[in-house]
C-alpha positions in Angstrom: 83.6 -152.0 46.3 86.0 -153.9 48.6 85.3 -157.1 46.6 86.5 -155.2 43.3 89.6 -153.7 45.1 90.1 -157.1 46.2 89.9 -158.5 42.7 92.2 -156.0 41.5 95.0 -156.0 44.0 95.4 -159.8 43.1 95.1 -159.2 39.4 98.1 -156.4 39.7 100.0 -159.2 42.1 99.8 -161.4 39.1 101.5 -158.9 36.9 103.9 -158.1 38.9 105.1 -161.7 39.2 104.3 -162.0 35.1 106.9 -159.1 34.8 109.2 -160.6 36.0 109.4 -163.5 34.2 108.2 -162.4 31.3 111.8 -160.3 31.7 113.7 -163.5 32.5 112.3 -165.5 29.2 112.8 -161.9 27.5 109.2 -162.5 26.5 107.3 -159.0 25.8 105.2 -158.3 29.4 102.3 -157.5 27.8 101.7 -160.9 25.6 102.7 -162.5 28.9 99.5 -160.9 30.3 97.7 -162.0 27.3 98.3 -165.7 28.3 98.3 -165.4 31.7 94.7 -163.8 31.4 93.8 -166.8 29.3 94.9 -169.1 31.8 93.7 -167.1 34.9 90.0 -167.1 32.8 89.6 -171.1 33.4 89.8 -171.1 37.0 87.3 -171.7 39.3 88.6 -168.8 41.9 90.4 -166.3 39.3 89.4 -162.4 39.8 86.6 -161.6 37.9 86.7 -157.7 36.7 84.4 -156.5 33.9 85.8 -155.1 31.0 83.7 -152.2 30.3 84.1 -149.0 27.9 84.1 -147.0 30.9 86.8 -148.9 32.6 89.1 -148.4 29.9 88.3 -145.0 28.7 87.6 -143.3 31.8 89.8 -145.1 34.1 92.8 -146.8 32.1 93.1 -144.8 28.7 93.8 -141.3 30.0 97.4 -142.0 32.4 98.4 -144.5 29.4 98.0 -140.9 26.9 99.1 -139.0 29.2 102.3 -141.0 30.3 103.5 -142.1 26.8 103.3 -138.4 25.8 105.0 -136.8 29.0 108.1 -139.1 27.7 107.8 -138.3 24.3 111.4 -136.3 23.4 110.4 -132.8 22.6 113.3 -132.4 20.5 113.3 -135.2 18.3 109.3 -135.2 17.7 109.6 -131.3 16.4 111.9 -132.9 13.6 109.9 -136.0 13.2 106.4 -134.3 13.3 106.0 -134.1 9.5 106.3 -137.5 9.2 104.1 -138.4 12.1 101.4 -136.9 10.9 101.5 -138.4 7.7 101.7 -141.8 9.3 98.5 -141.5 12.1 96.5 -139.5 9.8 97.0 -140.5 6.0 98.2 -143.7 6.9 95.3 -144.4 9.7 92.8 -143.7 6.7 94.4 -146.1 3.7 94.7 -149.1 6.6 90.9 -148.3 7.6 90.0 -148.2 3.9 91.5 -151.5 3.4 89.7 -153.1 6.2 86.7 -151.7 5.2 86.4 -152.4 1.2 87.9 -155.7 2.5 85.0 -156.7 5.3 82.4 -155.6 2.7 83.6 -157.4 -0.4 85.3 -160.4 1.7 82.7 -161.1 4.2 79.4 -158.9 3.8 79.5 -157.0 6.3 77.6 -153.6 6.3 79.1 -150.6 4.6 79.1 -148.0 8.5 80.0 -151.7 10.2 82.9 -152.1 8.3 84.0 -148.3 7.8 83.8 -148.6 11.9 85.6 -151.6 12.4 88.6 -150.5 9.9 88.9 -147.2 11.9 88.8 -148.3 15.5 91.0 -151.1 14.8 93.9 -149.5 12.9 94.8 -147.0 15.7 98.0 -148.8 16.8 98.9 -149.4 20.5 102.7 -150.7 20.2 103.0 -151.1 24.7 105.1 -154.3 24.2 107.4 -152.8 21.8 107.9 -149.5 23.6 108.5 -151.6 26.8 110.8 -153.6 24.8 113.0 -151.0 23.6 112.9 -149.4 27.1 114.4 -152.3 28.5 116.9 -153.4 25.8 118.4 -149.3 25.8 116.5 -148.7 22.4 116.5 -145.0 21.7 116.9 -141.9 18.9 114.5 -141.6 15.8 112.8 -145.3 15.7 111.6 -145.6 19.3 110.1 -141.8 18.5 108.7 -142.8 15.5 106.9 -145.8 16.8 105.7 -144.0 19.9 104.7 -141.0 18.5 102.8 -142.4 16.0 100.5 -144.6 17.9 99.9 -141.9 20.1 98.4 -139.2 16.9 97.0 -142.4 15.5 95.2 -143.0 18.2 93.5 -139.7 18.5 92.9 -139.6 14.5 90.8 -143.1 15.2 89.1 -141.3 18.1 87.6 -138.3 15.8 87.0 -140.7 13.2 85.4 -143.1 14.9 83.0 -140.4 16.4 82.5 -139.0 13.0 81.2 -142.3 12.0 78.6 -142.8 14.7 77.5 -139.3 14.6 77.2 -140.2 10.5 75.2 -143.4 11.9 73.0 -141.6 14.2 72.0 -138.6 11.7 71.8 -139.6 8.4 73.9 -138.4 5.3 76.6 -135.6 6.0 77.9 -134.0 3.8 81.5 -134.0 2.9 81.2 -130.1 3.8 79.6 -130.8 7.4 81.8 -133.6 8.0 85.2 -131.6 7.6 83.4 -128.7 9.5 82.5 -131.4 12.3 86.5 -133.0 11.8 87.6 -129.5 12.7 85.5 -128.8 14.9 86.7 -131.8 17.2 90.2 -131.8 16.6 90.7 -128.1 17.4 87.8 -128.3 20.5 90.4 -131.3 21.6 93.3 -129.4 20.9 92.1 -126.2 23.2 90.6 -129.0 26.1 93.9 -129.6 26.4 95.5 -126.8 26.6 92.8 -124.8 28.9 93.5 -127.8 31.5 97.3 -127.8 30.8 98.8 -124.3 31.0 97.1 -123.0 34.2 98.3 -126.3 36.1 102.2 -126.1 34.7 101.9 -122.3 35.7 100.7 -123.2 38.8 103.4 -125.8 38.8 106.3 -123.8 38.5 105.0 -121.7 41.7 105.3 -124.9 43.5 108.6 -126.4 44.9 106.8 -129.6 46.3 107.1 -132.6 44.3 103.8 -133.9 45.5 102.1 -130.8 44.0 103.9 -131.1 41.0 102.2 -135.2 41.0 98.4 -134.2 42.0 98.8 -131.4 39.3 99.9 -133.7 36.1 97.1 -136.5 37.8 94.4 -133.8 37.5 95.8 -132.2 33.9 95.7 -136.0 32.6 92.1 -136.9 33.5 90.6 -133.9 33.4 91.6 -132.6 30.1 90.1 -136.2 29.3 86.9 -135.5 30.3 86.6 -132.0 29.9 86.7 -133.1 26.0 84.5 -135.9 26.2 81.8 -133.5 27.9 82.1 -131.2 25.3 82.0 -134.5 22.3 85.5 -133.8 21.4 88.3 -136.4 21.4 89.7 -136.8 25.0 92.3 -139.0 23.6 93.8 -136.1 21.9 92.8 -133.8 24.4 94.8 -135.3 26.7 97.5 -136.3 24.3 98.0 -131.9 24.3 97.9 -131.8 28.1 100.8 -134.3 28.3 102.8 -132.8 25.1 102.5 -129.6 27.3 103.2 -130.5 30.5 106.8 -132.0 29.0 107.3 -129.4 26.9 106.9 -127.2 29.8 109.0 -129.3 32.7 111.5 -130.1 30.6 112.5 -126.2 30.2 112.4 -125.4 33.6 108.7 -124.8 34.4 108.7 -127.9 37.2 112.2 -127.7 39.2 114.5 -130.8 39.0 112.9 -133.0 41.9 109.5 -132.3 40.9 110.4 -133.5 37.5 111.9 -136.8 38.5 109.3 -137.7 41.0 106.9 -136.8 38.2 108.3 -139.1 35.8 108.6 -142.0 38.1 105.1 -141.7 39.7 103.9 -142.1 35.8 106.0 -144.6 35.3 104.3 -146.9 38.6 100.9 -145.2 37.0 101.5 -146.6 33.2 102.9 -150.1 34.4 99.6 -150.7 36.6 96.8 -149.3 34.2 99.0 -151.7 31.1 98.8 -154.4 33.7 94.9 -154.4 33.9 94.5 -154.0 30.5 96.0 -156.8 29.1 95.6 -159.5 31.7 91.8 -158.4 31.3 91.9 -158.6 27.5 93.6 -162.0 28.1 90.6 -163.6 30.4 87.8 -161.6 28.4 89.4 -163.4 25.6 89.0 -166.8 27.0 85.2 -166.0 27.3 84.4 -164.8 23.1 82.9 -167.7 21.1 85.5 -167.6 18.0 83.8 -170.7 16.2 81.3 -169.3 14.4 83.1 -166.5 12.7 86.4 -167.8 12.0 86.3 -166.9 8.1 85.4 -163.4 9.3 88.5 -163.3 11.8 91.0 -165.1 9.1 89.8 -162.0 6.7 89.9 -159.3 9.6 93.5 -160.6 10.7 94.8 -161.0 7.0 93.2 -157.2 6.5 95.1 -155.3 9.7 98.1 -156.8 8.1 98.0 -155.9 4.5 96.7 -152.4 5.7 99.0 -151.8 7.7 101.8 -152.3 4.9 99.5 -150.5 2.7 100.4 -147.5 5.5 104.2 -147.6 6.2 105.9 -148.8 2.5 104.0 -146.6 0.1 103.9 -143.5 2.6 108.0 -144.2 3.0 108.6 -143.7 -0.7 107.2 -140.7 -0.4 109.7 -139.6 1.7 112.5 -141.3 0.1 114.2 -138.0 -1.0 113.8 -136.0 1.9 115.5 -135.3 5.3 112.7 -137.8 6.6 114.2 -141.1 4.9 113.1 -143.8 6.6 115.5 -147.0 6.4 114.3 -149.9 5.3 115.3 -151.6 8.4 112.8 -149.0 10.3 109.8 -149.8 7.8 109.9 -153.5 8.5 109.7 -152.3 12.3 107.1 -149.8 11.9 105.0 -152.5 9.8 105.2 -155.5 12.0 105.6 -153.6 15.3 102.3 -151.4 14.9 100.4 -153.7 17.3 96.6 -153.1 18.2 95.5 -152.8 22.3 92.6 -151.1 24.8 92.4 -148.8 22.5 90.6 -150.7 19.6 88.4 -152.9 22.8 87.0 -149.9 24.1 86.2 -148.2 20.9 84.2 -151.6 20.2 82.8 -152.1 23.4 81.6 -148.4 23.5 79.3 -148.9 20.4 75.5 -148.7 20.7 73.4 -152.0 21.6 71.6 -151.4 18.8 74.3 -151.2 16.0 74.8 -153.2 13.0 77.2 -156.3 13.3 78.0 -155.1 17.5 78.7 -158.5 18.8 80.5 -159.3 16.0 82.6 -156.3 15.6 83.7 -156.6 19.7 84.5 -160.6 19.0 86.5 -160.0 15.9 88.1 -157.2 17.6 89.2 -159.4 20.4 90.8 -161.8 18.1 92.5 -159.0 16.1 94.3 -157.9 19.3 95.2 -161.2 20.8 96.4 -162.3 17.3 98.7 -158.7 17.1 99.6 -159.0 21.0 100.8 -163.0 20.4 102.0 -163.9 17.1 103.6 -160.2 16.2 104.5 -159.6 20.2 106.5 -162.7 20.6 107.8 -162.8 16.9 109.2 -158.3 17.5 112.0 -159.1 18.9 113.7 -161.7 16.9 112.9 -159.3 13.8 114.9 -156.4 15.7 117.8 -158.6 16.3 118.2 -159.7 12.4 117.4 -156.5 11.3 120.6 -155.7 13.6 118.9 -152.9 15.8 118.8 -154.6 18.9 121.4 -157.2 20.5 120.7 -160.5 21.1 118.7 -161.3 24.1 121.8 -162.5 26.2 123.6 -159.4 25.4 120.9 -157.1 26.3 120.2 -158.3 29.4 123.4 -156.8 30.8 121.8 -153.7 29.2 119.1 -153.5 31.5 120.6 -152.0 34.1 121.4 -148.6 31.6 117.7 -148.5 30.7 117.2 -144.7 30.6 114.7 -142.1 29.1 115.6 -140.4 25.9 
């Protein structure tokens, strides 16, 4: 146990010293930890941490949910939410259809290897945008947009993805049992949430210590995790609710002033640490996958997230072309090149069974997918933002640091 704390205190000193150059080059934080974990994984005396399922969902998943939604602006997701939905639900399923049909025509796979593949890697997991736009003063509808989706999208992935292995595991469904079982979860997740949520904010706003306020979002964000999990529903979205309602709650009056502030910045510490770990370790895990062999399957795999994910923003945006949710063009290019993959899609992977079809294969292309999307789309984001004029050039918004504020 010491020698992992060990490990782990100098992996989190190396991000914090990757931060901040990573700021200086104006360089996205998390492909800095990318390449820094690449680098870190050829050294003789590097930390060596496992990247497990259990590390990522139990330990490093739940505050990343959990933070992300506690920011989320209440007021502009209610007038956003249609849309949102659309995107992570709709739109998760046409990008997973892609990279399905396109892994079993293109490259052979098996039909449940590549229905599990599209799902758990189209859940987006934008971190190095978000932090982008945090740090250049990027607010109002696209930052919500961006954020909220990946967060629904990634509990849509999380229900699908289970549907699949349950499908795996038992045979046939039919379409009749699987919407029963698709209901089942997503409302069970739903009602884990809340159950965990509303006591604790009640209990909250009884409370005018700060450091109650903090133990009592820690224990709504993990345990409304597991509490789903033991029950097979989606703690993703389970604790996607307890965060919705915790800000929902604190943000009309529920947790006083100070509570809220020290809330907000202890998840902030929280959310940089756990997205430290994550990406330096998908960096040096990357270093050790053996890419040779399979490189026609990861051309087809990377050439598949990208056409899907086009498939999922341009064709669902014309839908809304006449309505009140319009999205610019400008936005669609964002949404489409910005919708990056993370831990999310590694510990869905990691998590399947020894046993099933294509495993090794599905965790290695997996890898590739993300440090492909964490590389070549991270380091290529912002130069799109600043010709698409939403974001001023990186000279100019370094003097805008220093205003970075929550919506």
């Amino acid at each position: 146990m010491a020698s992992l704390i060990e490990q782990i205190a100098a992996l989190l000193l190396v991000a914090a010293v990757v931060a901040i150059v990573a700021r200086r080059l104006h360089m996205p934080y998390a492909t800095g930890l990318v390449v820094t974990g690449i680098v870190l994984a050829t050294l003789p005396l590097a930390p060596r941490v496992a990247m497990t399922r259990e590390l990522i969902f139990t330990i490093l998943l739940p505050p990343l949910i959990f933070e992300a939604a506690l920011f989320l602006p209440w007021r502009l997701l209610r007038q956003e939410v249609l849309l949102v939905l659309v995107l992570a639900t709709a739109g998760l399923a046409l990008a997973a259809a892609v990279m399905a049909f396109g892994l079993h025509w293109l490259a052979g796979w098996p039909g449940i290897a590549a229905a599990v593949f599209g799902v758990l890697i189209s859940a987006t997991d934008p971190v190095s945008v978000i932090a982008m736009f945090r740090n250049m003063g990027v607010k109002g509808r696209l930052r919500v947009l961006v954020e909220a989706e990946s967060l629904f999208n990634d509990g849509t992935a999380a229900v699908l993805f289970a549907l699949l292995l349950a499908a795996y595991h038992g045979g046939r469904p039919t379409v009749l049992g699987a919407l029963s079982e698709l209901a089942f979860t997503t409302i069970g997740s739903l009602a884990c949430g809340a159950l965990v949520a509303l006591p604790l904010t009640f209990l909250s706003a009884r409370s005018a210590d700060h450091l109650v306020d903090i133990t009592f979002t820690t224990v709504a964000a993990y345990a409304s995790f597991l509490l789903a999990e033991h029950f097979h529903a989606s703690g993703i979205l389970a604790t996607l609710t307890a965060g919705l309602i915790v800000a929902q709650r604190g943000g009309s009056g529920m947790i006083a002033a100070k509570g809220r502030e020290a809330v907000e910045a202890f998840w902030e510490v929280v959310a940089f640490l756990a997205n430290s770990l994550v990406f330096l370790l998908i960096g040096m895990h990357e270093a050790e996958q053996n890419f040779s062999s399979i490189g026609v399957d990861i051309a087809i795999a990377v050439a598949l997230v990208v056409l899907g994910r086009a498939v999922t923003i341009y064709p669902l945006a014309a839908l809304f072309r006449a309505s009140r949710w319009r999205i610019p063009a400008a936005h669609q290019h964002v949404l489409f090149w910005g919708g990056l993959r993370g831990a999310l899609a590694l510990g869905l992977a990691l998590g399947l069974p020894d046993e099933f079809p294509l495993r090794e294969r599905i965790v290695t292309v997996a890898f590739a997918v993300v440090t492909f999307s964490l590389i070549v789309q991270g380091l290529t984001i912002e130069p799109l933002l600043v010709r698409l004029e939403l974001l001023r050039t990186p000279a100019a918004g370094a003097g805008a640091q220093a205003k970075k504020t929550r919506p």
